[in-house]
C-alpha positions in Angstrom: 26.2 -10.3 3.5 24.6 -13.1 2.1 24.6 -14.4 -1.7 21.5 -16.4 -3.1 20.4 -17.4 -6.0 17.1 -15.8 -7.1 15.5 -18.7 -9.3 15.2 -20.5 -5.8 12.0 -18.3 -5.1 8.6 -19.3 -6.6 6.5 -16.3 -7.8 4.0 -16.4 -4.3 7.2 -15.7 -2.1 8.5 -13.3 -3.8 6.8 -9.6 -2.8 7.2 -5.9 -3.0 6.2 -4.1 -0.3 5.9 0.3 -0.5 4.6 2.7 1.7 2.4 6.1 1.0 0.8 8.7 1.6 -2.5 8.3 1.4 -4.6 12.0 1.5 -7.6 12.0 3.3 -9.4 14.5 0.9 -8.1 13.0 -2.4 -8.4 15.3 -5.4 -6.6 17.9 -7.1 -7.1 21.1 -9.0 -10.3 21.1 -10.3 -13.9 21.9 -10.3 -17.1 20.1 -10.9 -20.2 21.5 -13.3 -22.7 20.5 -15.4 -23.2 21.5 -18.6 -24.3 25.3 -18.6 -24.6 25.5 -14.4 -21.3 27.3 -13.0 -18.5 25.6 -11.8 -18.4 24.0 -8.1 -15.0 24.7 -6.1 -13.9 21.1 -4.4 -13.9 22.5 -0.4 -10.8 22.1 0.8 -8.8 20.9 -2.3 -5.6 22.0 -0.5 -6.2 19.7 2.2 -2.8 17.8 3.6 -4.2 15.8 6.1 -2.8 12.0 5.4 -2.7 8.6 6.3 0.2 6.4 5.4 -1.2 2.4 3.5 1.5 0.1 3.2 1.0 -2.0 0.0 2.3 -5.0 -1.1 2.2 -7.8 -4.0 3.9 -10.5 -5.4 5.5 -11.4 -8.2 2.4 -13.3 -9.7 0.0 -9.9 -8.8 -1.2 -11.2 -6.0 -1.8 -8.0 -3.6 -1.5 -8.5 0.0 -3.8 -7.3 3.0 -3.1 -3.8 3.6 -2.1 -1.8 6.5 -3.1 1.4 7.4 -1.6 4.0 10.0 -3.2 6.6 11.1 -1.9 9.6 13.1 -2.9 9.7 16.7 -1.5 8.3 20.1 -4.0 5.4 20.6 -6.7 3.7 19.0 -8.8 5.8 19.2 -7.5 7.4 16.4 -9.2 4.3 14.1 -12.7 5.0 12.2 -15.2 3.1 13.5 -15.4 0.8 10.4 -15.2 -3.2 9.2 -12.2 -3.4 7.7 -11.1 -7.4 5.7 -9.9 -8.9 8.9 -6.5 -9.6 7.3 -5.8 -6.0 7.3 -3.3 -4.5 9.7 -5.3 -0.7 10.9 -2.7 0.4 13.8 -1.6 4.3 14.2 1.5 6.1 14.8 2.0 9.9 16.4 2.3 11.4 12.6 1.2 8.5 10.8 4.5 7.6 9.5 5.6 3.8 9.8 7.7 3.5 12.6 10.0 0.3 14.3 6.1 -0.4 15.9 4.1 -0.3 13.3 6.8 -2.4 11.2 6.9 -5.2 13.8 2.8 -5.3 13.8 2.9 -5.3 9.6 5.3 -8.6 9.8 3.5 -10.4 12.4 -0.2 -9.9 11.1 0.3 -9.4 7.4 3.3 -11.4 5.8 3.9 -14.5 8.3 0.7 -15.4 7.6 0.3 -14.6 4.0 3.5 -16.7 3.5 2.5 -19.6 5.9 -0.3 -19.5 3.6 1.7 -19.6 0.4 3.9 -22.5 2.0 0.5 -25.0 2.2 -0.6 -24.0 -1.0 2.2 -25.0 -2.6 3.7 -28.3 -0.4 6.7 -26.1 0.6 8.7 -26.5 3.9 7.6 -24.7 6.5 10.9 -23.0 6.7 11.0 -22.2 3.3 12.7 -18.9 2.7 10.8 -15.8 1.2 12.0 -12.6 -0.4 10.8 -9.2 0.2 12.2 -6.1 -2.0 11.6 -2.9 -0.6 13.3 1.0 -0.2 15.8 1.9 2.5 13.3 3.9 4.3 14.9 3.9 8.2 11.7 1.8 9.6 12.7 -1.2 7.4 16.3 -0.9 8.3 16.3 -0.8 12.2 17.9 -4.1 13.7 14.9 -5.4 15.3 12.8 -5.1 12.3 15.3 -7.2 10.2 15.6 -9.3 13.3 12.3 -9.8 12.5 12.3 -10.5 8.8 15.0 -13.1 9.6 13.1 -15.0 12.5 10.6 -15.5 9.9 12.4 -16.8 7.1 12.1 -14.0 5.0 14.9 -12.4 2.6 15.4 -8.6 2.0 16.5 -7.4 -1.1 17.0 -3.2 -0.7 16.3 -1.1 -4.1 19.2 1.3 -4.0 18.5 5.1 -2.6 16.9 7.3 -5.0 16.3 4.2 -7.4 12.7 3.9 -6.4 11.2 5.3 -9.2 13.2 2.6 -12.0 13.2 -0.7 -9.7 10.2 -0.1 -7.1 7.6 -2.6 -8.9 4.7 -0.8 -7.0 6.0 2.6 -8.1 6.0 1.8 -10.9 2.4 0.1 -11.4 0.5 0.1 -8.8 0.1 2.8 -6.1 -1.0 5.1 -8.9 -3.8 3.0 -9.6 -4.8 2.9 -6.3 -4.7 7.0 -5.8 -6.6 7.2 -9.1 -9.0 4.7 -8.0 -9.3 6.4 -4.3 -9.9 10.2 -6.1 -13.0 8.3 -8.4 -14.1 7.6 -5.4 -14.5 10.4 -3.8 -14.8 12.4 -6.7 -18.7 10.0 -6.9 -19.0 10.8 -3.2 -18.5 14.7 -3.4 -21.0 14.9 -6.8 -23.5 13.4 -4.4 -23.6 15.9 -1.9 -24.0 18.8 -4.5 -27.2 20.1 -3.9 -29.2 21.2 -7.3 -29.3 25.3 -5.6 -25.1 25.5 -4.9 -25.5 28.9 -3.8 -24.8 27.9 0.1 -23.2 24.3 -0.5 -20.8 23.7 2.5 -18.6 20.1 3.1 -18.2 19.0 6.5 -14.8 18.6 6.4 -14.1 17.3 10.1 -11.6 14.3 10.5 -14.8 12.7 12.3 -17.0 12.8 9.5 -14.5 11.7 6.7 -12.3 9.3 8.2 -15.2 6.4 8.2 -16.3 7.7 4.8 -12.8 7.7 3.5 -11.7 4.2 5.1 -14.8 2.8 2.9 -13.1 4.3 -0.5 -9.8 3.0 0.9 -11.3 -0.2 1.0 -12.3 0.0 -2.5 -9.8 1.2 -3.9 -7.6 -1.8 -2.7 -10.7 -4.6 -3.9 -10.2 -2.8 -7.2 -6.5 -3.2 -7.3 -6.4 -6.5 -6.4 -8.9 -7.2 -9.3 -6.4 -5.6 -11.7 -3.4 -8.8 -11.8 -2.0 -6.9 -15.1 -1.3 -3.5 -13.1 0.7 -4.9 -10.4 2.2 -7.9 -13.0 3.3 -4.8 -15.2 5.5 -3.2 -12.2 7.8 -5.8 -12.1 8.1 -6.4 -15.5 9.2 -2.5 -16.1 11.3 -2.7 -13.2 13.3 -5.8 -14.8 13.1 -7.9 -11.8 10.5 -10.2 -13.6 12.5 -11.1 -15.9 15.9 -11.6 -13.6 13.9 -14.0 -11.5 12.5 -16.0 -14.1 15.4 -15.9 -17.0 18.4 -15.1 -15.8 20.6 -17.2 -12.8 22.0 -14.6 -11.2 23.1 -13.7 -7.7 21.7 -11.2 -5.6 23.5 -9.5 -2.3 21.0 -9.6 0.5 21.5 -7.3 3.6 
């Protein structure tokens, strides 16, 4: 167990990093209609079929490049789209992040974002950094925190079944980014409404929405990232803000 003191860290090396799930038809319970037409039932509005996007941000708001995994056994899997070329897209047998997928998020997402962060602000290159996350089992196997460690990089774990008081991105963040992802598809679906309903009928095949849905998961996250405040606001309800800038205390890591 190691002891360090957390006003060491500047704001761009400090991040949160949460996984969810991310449905691939994402609405809810309700119908569209216009004024005085009848209502329109959203096609498969019970849908589970899921991805899982691992966000992160920093303590300044800064939200990182994303990674997406999909379910299937190779890539294959992946829509046939451009994603930001900073973006992990990788897959997984049920989508879940595994020890793999782990590994591939810390090598093409956060070593470079903090090697980045080091030249930007003069800092050694072996600066340490410090990621808070949950104690979900893929961030806890040895060679994943092997990992971490190689690469100068802190963990700080938010206690089991503490998420939803000292997650930052639980509490700002990822909801904006569901809300963000059903407006868009919510705009998407009201396009394909024909003016005569009577015989509407979605294509709901994985084939057809998986590029379609990859594009409003890449808006969703531009819109995010656009919103400082929202991801700024989860670690100042958490209290983590205001331990890392006002108060010298010691945290336990590992």
């Amino acid at each position: 167990m190691l002891i360090i003191h957390l006003v060491l860290f500047a704001d761009q090396m400090v991040i949160n990093i949460d996984q969810t799930g991310v449905s691939v038809i994402p609405t809810s319970n309700w119908t569209m209609h216009e004024k005085g037409a009848k209502q329109v039932p959203i096609a498969a509005k019970e849908d589970k079929r899921q991805i899982t996007a691992l966000l992160a941000c920093s303590l300044d708001g800064d939200l990182l490049p994303l990674q997406l995994v999909y379910g299937g056994k190779t890539a294959k899997c992946h829509p046939d789209v451009d994603f930001p070329k900073e973006w992990s897209v990788t897959h997984s047998d049920n989508h879940w992040s595994t020890t793999e997928t782990m590994k591939q998020y810390i090598t093409e997402v956060l070593v470079p974002y903090f090697a980045n962060v080091r030249t930007q602000l003069n800092l050694d290159e072996n600066k340490k950094a410090l990621c808070i996350l949950d104690v979900f089992r893929a961030h806890r196997v040895q060679e994943v925190m092997e990992l971490f460690s190689q690469n100068n990089i802190l963990l700080a774990f938010v206690p089991a079944n503490c998420t939803g008081e000292l997650q930052p991105l639980d509490l700002s963040g990822n909801g904006t980014f569901k809300d963000e992802l059903r407006a868009q598809f919510t705009a998407w679906y009201a396009d394909q409404v024909p003016d005569d309903d009577s015989s509407f009928s979605m294509d709901m095949k994985l084939s057809t929405l998986k590029p379609q849905h990859a594009r409003w998961v890449i808006n969703a996250w531009q819109a995010l990232r656009e919103h400082k405040e929202c991801l700024i606001a989860g670690w100042q309800k958490s209290g983590i803000a205001s331990a890392l800038k006002d108060t010298p205390i010691d945290i336990l890591i590992g």
